[in-house]
C-alpha positions in Angstrom: -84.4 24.1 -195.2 -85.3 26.6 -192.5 -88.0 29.0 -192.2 -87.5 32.5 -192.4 -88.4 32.7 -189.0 -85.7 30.3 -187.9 -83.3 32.4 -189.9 -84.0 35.8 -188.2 -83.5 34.3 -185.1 -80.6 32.5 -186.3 -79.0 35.3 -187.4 -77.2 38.3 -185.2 -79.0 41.0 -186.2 -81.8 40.1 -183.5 -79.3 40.0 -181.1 -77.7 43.2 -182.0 -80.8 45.3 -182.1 -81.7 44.2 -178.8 -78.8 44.6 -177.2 -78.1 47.8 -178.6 -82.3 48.5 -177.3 -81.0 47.2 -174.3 -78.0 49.5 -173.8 -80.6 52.4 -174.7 -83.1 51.7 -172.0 -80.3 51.3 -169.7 -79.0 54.8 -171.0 -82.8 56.6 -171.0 -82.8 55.3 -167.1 -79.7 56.4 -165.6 -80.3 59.6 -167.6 -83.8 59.8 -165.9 -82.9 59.2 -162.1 -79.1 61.4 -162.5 -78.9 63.9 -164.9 -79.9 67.2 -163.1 -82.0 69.6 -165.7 -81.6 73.5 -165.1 -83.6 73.3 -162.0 -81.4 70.8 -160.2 -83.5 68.2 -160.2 -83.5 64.6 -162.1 -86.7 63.9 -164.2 -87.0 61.0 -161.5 -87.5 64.0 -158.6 -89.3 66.7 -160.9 -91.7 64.0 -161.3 -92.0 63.0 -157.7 -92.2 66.3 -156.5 -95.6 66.8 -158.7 -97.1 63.7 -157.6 -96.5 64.2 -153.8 -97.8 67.6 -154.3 -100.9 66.2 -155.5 -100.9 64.0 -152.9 -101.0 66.3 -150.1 -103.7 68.6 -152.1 -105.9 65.5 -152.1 -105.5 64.7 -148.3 -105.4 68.7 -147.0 -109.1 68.1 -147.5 -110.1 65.0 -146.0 -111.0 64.6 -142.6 -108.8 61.8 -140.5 -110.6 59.2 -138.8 -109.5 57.2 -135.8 -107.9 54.1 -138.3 -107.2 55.8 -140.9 -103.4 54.6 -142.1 -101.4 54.5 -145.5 -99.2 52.2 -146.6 -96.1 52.5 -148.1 -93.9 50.1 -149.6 -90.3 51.0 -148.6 -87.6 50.1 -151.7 -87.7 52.7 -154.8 -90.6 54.2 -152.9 -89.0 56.1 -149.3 -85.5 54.2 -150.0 -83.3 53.9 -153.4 -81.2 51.4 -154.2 -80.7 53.2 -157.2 -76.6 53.3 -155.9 -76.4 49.6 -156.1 -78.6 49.3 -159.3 -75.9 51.4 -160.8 -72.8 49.8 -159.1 -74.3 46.0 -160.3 -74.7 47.8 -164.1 -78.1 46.5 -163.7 -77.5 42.7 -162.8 -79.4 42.6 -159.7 -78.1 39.1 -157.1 -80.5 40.1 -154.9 -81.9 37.0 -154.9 -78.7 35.0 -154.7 -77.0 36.3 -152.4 -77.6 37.0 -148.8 -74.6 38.9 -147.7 -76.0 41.3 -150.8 -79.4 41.6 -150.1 -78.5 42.6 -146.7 -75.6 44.9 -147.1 -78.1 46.4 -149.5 -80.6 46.8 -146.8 -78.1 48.9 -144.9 -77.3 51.8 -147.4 -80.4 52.7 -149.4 -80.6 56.2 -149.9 -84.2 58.0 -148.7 -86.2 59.5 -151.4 -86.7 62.8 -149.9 -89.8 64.2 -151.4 -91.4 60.3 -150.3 -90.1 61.0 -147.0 -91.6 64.6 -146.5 -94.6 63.2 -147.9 -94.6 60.6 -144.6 -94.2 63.0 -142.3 -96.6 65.5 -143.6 -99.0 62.3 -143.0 -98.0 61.8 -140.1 -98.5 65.1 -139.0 -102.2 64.8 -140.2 -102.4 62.0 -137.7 -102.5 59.1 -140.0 -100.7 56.2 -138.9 -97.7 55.0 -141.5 -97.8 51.3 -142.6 -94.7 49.9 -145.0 -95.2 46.9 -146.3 -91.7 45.3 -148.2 -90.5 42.2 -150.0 -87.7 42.4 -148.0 -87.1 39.1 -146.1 -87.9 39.1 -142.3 -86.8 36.0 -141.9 -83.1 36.7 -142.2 -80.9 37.7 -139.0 -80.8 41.6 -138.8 -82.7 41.8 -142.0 -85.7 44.0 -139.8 -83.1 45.7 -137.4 -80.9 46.6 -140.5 -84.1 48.0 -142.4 -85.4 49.9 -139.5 -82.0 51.6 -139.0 -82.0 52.1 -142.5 -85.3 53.7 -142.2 -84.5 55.9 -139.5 -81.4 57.3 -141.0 -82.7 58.5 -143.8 -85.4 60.2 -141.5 -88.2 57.9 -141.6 -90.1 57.5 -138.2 -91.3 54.0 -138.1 -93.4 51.6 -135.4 -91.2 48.7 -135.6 -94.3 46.8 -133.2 -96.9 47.7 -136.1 -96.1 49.9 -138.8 -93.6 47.4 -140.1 -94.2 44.2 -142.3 -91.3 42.3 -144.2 -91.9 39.5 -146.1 -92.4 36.5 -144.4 -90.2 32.8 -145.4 -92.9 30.4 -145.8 -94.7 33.0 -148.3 -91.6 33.4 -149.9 -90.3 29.7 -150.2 -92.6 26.5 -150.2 -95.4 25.4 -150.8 -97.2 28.3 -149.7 -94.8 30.6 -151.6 -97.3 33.3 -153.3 -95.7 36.4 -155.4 -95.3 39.5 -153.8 -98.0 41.5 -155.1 -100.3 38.6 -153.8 -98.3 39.0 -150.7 -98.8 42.3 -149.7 -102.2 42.8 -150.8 -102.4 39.6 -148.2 -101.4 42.2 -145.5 -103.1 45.2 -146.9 -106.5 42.9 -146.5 -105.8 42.0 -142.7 -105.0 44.9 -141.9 -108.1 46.0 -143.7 -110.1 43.9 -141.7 -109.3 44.9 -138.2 
């Protein structure tokens, strides 16, 4: 005899209700990066708009020092992938497939009100850090992302302002997860 957990789970009802949830999230986010409300803007960019206003309120009053920097991270934050996302229907190979991940690296969109936002910083004299899980070890991977950047109207110092993620924190045994990765960076750079 089963238990009636065993049957629920047995059963395609489970199944159903979340793939139909599924389906719906999928839905609810396409809606919220695409569909343009009255004032030709996505919910995605109404959003974004309001939060790099608040942004540039906060920092119109602070006084730049010398070191001051922020730090960006560069996909879904100044570039989309939001193209591919689509074309994939959501079944990401980024992590499978290299000609992907790269070809990927090469036509992300830039997130204009993110981008504004960088130069308005830069403008204030702060120096611009982006920090990305992208992989730096790869051939081209950092010329293809800093041509991507500059395309889309990002001014980045390849020499300093520039930090992909390196193989041996990636793979190995002294692979770490990116959040731990790039608050690795932020720290260091932190410290000098």
């Amino acid at each position: 005899a089963c238990s009636a957990v065993d049957q629920v789970l047995e059963s395609p009802l489970p199944i159903r209700v979340a793939r139909e949830l599924y389906v719906a999230a999928k839905n609810d986010i396409v809606s919220y990066y695409t569909h343009k409300h009255s004032d030709g803007l996505t919910g995605f960019q109404t959003e974004l708009v309001g939060i790099c206003d608040q942004t540039k309120e906060f920092f119109k009053v602070c006084l730049v020092k010398a070191k001051d920097t922020i730090i960006f991270d560069i996909d879904e934050t100044v570039l989309s992938n939001l193209d591919v996302v689509l074309e994939e229907n959501f079944e990401s190979k980024r992590g499978t497939d290299t000609n992907h991940i790269f070809r990927v690296a090469q036509r992300c969109t830039g997130i204009k009100p993110m981008i504004d936002l960088c130069s308005w910083l830069r403008e204030k004299q702060y120096k611009i850090i982006f920090i990305t899980s992208r992989r730096g070890w790869m051939p081209g991977y950092t010329e293809s992302t800093i041509a991507n950047l500059k395309r889309e109207g990002v001014a980045v110092d390849a020499e300093d302002g520039l930090f992909l993620l390196e193989q041996k924190y990636a793979e190995g045994p002294e692979k770490i997860s990116i959040g731990a990765w790039k608050k690795m960076i932020r720290d260091q750079l932190r410290a000098k």
